[in-house]
N, C-alpha and C positions, 0 to 999 in steps of 0.2 A: 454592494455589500462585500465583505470582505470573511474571509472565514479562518479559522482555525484547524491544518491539517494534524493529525493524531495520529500516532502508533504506540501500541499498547503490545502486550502479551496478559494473559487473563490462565491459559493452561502450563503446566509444567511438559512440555511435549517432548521435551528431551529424558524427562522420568530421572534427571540430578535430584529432586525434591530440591530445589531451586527457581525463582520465577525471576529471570534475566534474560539478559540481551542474546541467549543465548536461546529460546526457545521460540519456536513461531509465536507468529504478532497477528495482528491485525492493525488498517486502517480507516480513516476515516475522517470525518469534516464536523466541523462543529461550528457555531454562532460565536464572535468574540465573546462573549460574554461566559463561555463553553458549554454554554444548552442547547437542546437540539439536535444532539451527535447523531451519528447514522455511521455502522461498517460500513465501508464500501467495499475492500475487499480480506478473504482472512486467509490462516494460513502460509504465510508469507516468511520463508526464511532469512529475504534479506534484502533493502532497497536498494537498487543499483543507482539510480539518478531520477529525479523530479524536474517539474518546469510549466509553468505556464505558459499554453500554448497559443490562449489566447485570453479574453478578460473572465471568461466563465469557462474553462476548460482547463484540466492538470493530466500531465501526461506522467506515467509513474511504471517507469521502468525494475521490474522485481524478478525473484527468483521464487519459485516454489520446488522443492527441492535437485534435481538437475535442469528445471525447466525454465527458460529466460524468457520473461514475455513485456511486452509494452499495454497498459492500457489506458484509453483514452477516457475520463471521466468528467459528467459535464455536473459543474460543480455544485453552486443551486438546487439542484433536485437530489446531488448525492448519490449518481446511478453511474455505472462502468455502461457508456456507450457501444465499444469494440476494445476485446483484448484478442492483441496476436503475439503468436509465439516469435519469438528473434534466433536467427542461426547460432549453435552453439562458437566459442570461438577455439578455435584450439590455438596451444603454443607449443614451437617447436621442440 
Protein backbone atom coordinates (compact mmCIF):
# COMPACT_ATOMS: atom_id res chain seq x y z
CA UNK A 1 0.00 0.00 0.00
CA UNK A 2 1.34 3.16 -0.52
CA UNK A 3 0.63 6.33 1.45
CA UNK A 4 0.44 9.99 1.58
CA UNK A 5 3.19 11.86 3.61
CA UNK A 6 1.74 15.39 5.11
CA UNK A 7 2.97 18.53 6.61
CA UNK A 8 0.80 20.83 7.99
CA UNK A 9 1.01 23.83 10.55
CA UNK A 10 -2.31 24.10 12.56
CA UNK A 11 -0.76 26.93 15.37
CA UNK A 12 0.52 30.42 14.72
CA UNK A 13 3.90 29.57 16.93
CA UNK A 14 5.68 32.21 15.73
CA UNK A 15 2.71 34.77 17.17
CA UNK A 16 2.95 36.97 13.17
CA UNK A 17 -0.99 36.18 13.40
CA UNK A 18 -0.14 34.42 10.36
CA UNK A 19 -0.32 30.45 9.70
CA UNK A 20 2.76 29.89 7.14
CA UNK A 21 5.55 28.12 6.23
CA UNK A 22 7.00 29.94 8.67
CA UNK A 23 5.61 28.49 11.91
CA UNK A 24 6.08 24.80 13.30
CA UNK A 25 4.43 21.96 11.42
CA UNK A 26 3.64 18.85 11.98
CA UNK A 27 3.81 15.36 10.07
CA UNK A 28 2.27 12.61 9.09
CA UNK A 29 0.98 9.68 6.75
CA UNK A 30 -2.30 9.33 5.34
CA UNK A 31 -4.16 6.66 3.06
CA UNK A 32 -4.22 7.73 -0.75
CA UNK A 33 -7.39 8.53 -0.60
CA UNK A 34 -6.20 11.00 2.44
CA UNK A 35 -8.15 9.31 5.37
CA UNK A 36 -6.71 7.77 8.06
CA UNK A 37 -4.05 10.45 8.99
CA UNK A 38 -2.15 9.94 12.02
CA UNK A 39 0.95 12.90 13.46
CA UNK A 40 3.65 11.21 13.66
CA UNK A 41 5.83 13.74 14.68
CA UNK A 42 5.02 17.72 15.64
CA UNK A 43 6.71 20.63 16.39
CA UNK A 44 8.98 20.68 13.78
CA UNK A 45 10.75 23.81 12.40
CA UNK A 46 11.99 22.53 9.31
CA UNK A 47 12.50 19.27 7.19
CA UNK A 48 16.00 18.62 6.30
CA UNK A 49 15.83 15.51 3.97
CA UNK A 50 13.30 12.30 3.56
CA UNK A 51 13.85 8.97 2.00
CA UNK A 52 12.62 5.62 1.98
CA UNK A 53 14.76 3.40 3.66
CA UNK A 54 13.14 0.49 2.88
CA UNK A 55 9.46 -0.52 1.43
CA UNK A 56 7.73 0.29 4.93
CA UNK A 57 10.11 2.47 6.47
CA UNK A 58 10.76 6.85 5.98
CA UNK A 59 13.70 8.21 7.41
CA UNK A 60 12.87 12.07 7.99
CA UNK A 61 15.75 14.10 8.93
CA UNK A 62 14.24 17.51 11.02
CA UNK A 63 15.22 20.31 13.11
CA UNK A 64 13.16 21.13 16.18
CA UNK A 65 14.47 24.35 17.06
CA UNK A 66 18.63 24.20 17.32
CA UNK A 67 18.16 20.45 17.46
CA UNK A 68 18.96 18.02 14.32
CA UNK A 69 17.61 14.69 14.65
CA UNK A 70 16.92 11.59 12.21
CA UNK A 71 13.92 9.53 12.90
CA UNK A 72 13.29 6.31 11.65
CA UNK A 73 9.36 5.69 11.12
CA UNK A 74 7.78 2.40 10.17
CA UNK A 75 5.21 3.52 7.93
CA UNK A 76 1.95 1.21 8.24
CA UNK A 77 1.37 1.69 11.82
CA UNK A 78 2.40 5.52 11.64
CA UNK A 79 4.84 5.16 14.78
CA UNK A 80 8.55 6.89 15.04
CA UNK A 81 10.53 3.59 15.69
CA UNK A 82 14.00 5.58 17.07
CA UNK A 83 14.83 9.10 16.73
CA UNK A 84 18.49 10.26 17.32
CA UNK A 85 19.96 13.39 17.56
CA UNK A 86 22.66 14.21 14.53
CA UNK A 87 25.97 16.40 15.40
CA UNK A 88 25.50 19.91 15.01
CA UNK A 89 27.40 21.03 11.84
CA UNK A 90 29.46 24.17 12.14
CA UNK A 91 31.02 26.45 9.33
CA UNK A 92 34.00 28.10 9.37
Amino acid sequence: MEWLYVEYASQDSNKDNKLNAEDAFSVGFARPDGTDYHDVLTNIDEVLGTTRSAPNTFLLVYRQQKNIQVAEIDIPSRKVLVTKPLPALHTP
